[in-house]
C-alpha atoms as a printed R data frame, in Angstrom:
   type eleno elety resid chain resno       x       y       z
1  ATOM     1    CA   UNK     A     1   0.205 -15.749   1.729
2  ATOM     2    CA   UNK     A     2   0.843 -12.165   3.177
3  ATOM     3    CA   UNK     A     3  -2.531 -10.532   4.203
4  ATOM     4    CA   UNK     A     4  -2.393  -6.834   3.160
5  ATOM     5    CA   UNK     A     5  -4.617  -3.785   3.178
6  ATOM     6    CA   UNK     A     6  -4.375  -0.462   1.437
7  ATOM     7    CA   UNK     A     7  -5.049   3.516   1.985
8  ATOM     8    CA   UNK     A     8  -5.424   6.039  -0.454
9  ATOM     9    CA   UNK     A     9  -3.932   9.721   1.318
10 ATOM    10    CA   UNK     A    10  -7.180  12.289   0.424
11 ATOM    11    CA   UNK     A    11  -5.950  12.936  -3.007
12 ATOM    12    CA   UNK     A    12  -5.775  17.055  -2.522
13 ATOM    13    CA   UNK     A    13  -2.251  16.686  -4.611
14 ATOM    14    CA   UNK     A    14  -2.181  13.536  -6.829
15 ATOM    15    CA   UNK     A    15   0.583  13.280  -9.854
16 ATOM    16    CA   UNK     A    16  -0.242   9.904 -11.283
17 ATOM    17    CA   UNK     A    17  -3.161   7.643 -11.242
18 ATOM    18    CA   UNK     A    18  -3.086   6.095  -7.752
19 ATOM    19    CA   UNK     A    19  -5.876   3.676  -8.724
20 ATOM    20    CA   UNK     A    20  -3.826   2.146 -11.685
21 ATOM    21    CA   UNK     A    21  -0.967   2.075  -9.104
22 ATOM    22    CA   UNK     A    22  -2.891   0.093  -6.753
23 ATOM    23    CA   UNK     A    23  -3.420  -2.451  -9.192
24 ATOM    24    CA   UNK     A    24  -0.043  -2.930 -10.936
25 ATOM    25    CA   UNK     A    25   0.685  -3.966  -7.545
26 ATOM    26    CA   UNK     A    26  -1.992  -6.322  -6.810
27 ATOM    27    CA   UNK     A    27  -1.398  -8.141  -9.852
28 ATOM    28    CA   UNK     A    28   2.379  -8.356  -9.423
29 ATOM    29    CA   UNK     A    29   2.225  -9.658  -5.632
30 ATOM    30    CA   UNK     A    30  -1.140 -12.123  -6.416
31 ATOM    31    CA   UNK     A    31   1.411 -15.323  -6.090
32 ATOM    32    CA   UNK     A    32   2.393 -13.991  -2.140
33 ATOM    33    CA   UNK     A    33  -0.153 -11.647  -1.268
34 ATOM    34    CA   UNK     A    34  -3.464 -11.128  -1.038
35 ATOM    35    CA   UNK     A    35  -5.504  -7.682  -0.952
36 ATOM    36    CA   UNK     A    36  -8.520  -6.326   1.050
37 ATOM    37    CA   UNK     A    37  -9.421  -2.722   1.956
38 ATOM    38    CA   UNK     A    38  -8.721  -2.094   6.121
39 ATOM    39    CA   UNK     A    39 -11.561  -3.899   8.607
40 ATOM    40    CA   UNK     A    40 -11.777  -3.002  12.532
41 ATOM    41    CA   UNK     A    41 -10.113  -5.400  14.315
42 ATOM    42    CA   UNK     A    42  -8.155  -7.145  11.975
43 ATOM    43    CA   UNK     A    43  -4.285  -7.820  11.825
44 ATOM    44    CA   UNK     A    44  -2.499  -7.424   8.501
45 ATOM    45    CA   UNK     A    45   1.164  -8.261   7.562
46 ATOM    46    CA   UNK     A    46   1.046  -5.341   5.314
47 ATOM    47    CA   UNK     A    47  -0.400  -1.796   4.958
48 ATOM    48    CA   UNK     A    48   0.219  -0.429   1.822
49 ATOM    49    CA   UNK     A    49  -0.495   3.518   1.799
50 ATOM    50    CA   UNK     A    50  -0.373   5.209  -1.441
51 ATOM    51    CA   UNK     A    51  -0.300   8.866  -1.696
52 ATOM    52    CA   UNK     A    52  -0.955  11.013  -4.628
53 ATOM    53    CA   UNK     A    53   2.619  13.423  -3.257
54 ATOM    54    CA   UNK     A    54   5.249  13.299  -0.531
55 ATOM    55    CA   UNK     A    55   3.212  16.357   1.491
56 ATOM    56    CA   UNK     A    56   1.275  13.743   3.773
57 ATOM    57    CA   UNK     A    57   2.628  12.561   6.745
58 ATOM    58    CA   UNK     A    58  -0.199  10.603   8.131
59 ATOM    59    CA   UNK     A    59   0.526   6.451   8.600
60 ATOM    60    CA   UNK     A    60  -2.302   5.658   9.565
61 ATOM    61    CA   UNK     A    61  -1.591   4.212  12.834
62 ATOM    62    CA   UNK     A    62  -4.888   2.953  13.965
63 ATOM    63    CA   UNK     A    63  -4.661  -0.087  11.383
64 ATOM    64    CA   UNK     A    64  -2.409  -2.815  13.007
65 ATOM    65    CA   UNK     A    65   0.044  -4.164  10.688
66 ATOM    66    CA   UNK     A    66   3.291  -5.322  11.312
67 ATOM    67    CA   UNK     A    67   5.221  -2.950   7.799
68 ATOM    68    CA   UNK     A    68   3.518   0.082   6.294
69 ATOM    69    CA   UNK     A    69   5.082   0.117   2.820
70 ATOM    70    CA   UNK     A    70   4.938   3.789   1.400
71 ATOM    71    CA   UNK     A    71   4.717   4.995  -2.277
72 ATOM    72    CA   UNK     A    72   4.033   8.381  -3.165
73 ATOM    73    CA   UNK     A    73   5.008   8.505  -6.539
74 ATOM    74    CA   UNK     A    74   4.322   6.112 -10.033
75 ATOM    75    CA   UNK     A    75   7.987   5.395  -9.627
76 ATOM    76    CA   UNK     A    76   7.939   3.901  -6.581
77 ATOM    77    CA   UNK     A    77   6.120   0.592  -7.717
78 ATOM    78    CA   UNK     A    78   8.935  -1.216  -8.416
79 ATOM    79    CA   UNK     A    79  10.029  -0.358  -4.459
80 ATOM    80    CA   UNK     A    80   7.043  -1.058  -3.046
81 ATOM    81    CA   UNK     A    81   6.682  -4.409  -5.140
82 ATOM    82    CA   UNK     A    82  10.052  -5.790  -3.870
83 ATOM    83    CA   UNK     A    83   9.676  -4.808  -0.443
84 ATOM    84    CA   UNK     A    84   6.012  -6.618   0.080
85 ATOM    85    CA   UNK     A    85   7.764  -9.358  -1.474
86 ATOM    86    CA   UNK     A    86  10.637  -9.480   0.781
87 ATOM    87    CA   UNK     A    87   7.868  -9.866   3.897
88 ATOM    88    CA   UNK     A    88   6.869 -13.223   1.939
């Protein structure tokens, strides 16, 4: 099971409902991975940053994961599915 944490960007320019996002993933990776929001110290297989545009650049380097998965649009679920599932 692939350990994976999330960040929202700030939100200033969202264009679809990050939150819903969020969880179309969760419940389409549940058989391979499992979800937590980012803890000091701890090593995930998988950050998953979801931004509400393409304008931010930040990747949030101070969480240690070994892929950062990016989606900054609704139609990039599908993407972001298949590549977390790939890591499986």
């Amino acid at each position: 099971m692939l350990r994976c944490t999330v960040k929202f960007c700030g939100g200033c320019n969202p264009r679809y409902d990050r939150g819903e996002a969020y969880q179309t993933v969760r419940t389409s990776l549940a058989d391979v991975a499992s979800f937590s929001y980012p803890e000091d110290g701890v090593h995930y297989d998988v950050l998953l940053i979801i931004r509400g545009c393409t304008g931010c650049p930040y990747l949030y380097e101070e969480i240690d994961a070994d892929h950062r998965v990016i989606m900054d649009s609704a139609d990039g679920i599908p993407e972001a599915i298949e590549t977390i599932r790939q890591f499986a």
